[in-house]
C-alpha positions in Angstrom: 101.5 30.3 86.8 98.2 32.6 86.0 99.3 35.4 83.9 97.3 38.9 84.4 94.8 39.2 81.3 95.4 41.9 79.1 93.1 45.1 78.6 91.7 45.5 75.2 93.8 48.7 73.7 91.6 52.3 73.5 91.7 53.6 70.4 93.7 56.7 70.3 94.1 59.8 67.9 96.8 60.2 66.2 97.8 63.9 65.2 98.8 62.5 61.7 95.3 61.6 61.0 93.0 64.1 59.0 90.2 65.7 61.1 91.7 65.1 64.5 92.6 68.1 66.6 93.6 69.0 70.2 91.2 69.2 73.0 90.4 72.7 74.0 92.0 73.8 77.2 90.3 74.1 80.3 88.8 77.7 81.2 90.3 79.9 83.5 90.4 79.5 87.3 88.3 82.3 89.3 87.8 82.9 92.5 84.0 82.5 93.8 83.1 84.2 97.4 80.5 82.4 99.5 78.7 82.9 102.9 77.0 85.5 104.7 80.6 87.5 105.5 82.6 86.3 102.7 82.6 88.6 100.5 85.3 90.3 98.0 85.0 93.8 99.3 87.0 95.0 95.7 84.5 94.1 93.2 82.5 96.3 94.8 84.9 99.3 95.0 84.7 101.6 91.7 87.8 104.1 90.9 85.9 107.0 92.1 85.4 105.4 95.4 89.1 104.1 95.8 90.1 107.6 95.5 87.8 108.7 97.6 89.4 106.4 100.5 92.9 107.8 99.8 92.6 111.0 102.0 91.4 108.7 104.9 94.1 106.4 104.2 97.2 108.6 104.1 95.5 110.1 107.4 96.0 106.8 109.0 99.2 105.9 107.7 100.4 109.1 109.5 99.0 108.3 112.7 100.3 105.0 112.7 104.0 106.3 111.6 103.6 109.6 114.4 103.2 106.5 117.1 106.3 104.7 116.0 109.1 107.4 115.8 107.4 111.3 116.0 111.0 112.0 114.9 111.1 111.0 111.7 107.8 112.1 110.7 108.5 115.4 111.3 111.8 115.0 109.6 109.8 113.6 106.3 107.4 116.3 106.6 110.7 118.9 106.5 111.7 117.2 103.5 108.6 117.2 101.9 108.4 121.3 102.2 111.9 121.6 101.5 111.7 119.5 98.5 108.2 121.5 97.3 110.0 125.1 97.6 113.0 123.4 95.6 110.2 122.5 93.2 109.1 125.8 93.0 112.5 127.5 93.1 114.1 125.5 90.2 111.0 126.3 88.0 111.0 130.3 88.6 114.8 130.5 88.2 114.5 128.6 84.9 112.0 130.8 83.8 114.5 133.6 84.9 117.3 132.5 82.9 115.0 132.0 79.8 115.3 136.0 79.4 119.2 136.8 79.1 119.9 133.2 77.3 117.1 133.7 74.2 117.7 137.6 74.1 120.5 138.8 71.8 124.0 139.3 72.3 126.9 137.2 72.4 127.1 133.9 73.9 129.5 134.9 76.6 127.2 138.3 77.0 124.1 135.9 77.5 125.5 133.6 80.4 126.7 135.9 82.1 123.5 137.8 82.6 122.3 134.5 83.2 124.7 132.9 85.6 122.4 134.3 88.9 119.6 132.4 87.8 121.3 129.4 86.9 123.2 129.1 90.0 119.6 129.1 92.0 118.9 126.1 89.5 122.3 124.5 90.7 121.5 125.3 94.2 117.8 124.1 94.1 118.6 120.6 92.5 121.4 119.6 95.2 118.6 121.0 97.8 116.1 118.3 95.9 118.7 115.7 96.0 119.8 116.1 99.7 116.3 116.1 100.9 115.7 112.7 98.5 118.8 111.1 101.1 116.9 112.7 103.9 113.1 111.3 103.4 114.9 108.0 102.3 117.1 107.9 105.7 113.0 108.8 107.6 111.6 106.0 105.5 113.8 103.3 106.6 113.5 104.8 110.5 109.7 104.3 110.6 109.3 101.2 108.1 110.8 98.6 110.5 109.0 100.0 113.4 105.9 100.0 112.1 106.1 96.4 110.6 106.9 95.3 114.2 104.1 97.0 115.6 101.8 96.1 112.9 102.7 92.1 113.0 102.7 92.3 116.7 99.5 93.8 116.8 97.8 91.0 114.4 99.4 88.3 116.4 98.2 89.7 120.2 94.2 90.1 118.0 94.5 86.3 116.7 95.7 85.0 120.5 93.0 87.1 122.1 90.1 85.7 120.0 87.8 83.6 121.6 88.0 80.2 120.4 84.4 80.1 118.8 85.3 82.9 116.6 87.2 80.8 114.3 84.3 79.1 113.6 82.6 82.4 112.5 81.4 82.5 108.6 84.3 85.5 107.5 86.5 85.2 110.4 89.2 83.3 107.9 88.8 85.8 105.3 89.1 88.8 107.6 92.3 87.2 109.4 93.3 86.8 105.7 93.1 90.6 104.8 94.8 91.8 108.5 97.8 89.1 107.3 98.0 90.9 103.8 97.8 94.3 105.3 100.4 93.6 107.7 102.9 92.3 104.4 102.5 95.6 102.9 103.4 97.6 105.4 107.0 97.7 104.1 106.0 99.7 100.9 103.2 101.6 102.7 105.1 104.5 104.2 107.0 104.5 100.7 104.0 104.9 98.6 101.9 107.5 101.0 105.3 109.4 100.5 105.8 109.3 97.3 101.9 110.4 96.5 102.2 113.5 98.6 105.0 114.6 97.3 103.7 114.1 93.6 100.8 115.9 94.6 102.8 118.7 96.6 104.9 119.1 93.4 102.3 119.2 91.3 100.6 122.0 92.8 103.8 123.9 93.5 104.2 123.7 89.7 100.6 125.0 89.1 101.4 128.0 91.7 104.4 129.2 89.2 103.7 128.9 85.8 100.3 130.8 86.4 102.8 133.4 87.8 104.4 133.4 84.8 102.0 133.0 82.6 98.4 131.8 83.5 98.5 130.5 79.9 100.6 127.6 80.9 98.0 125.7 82.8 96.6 124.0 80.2 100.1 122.9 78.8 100.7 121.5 82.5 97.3 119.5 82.2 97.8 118.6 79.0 101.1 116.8 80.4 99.4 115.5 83.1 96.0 114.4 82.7 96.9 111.7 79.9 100.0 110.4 81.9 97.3 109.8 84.8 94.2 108.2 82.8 97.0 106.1 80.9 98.4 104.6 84.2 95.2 103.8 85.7 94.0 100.9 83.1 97.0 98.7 84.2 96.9 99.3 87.0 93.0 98.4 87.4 93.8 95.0 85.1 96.5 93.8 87.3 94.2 94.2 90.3 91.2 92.6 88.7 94.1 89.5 87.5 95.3 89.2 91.1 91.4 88.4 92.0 90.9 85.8 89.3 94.4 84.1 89.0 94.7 80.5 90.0 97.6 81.5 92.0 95.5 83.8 94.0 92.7 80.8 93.8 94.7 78.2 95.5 96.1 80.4 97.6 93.4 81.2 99.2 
């Protein structure tokens, strides 16, 4: 009976001895783009430029949500008003009560001169809530819908391609971005929501304090401005970390 020769042992470094250390792990993972169509179409978008898609963007997402269900689109846009002249409201009837409550007298004195305005604030905020329900209850109409049509469209494109096309340099990476669009359609209505009405707001709030005092502005972009630029570093990192992940790497 032959027994199997042994290997000579490799010599091996032990962490007790001086001078030895750990190799170095490996560099990150990132994502290379080849071919004549292959190409990231983000690392060549600046900030400026994103922005300046947003308009056309928002336009589209309305036409696509005005096909689905015209109902609730002109519900959201109802609620969207409504919730811009509750905006408004609440701030000029605060500024109303400011008045009687700083202005002397006794406390009871004070509220009661008061109590018009800050019934209006009452009556505003449960206006801004009940349109919240409302734009949440149009959401949820037009989200599914437009999923639907959305996935059904990509599918009826991908059957109707000619078979050669597959073999196209880009094709792949193209079907790739119509798959991811289709994915964020349930957040897309949300989002193109949620930035009009911020912006709506924001102007409605610009319209009354420079009625009350124009000298308010600057408070209100003071407030503003550093709140935005703050929010847009993450928000670019975690964009430029999806591109280079290994997740995102073998994924693709």
């Amino acid at each position: 009976m032959t027994g199997r020769p042994s290997l000579p042992s490799q010599p091996t470094a032990s962490p007790d001895l001086p001078g030895a250390s750990a190799p170095p792990p490996p560099p990150p993972a990132e994502i290379t783009y080849t071919g004549q169509l292959s190409v990231d179409p983000m690392a060549q978008m600046s900030f400026l430029r994103l922005c300046g898609r947003i308009p056309s963007v928002l336009a589209r997402i309305a036409r696509m949500s005005w096909a689905v269900d015209r109902a609730a689109v002109v519900l959201l846009g109802a609620c969207l008003i409504t919730t811009s002249l509750a905006a408004a409201g609440q701030l000029a009837a605060t500024a109303e009560a400011m008045g009687p409550l700083l202005t002397g007298g006794t406390v009871r004195e004070r509220l009661h001169a008061a109590l018009p305005a800050l019934i209006v604030v009452a009556v505003m905020a449960a206006l801004a809530r009940t349109t919240g329900a409302l734009q949440a209850y149009g959401e949820r109409r037009i989200t599914p819908k437009l999923t639907t049509e959305s996935d059904t469209a990509l599918v009826a494109s991908v059957c109707n391609v000619e078979a050669a096309t597959y073999y196209e340099n880009g094709f792949h990476d193209r079907q790739e971005a119509a798959e991811m669009g289709v994915l964020r359609t349930h957040v897309m209505v949300g989002d193109a929501q949620q930035l009009v009405a911020s912006v709506v707001k924001l102007v409605t709030a610009g319209g009354v304090l420079s009625l009350i005092d124009p000298l308010l502005l600057p408070c209100l972009l003071l407030a503003v401005v550093p709140a935005g630029v703050g929010a847009s570093p993450p928000v670019w990192t975690a964009r430029s970390t999806s591109r280079t992940s290994p997740t995102a790497t073998s994924a693709g």
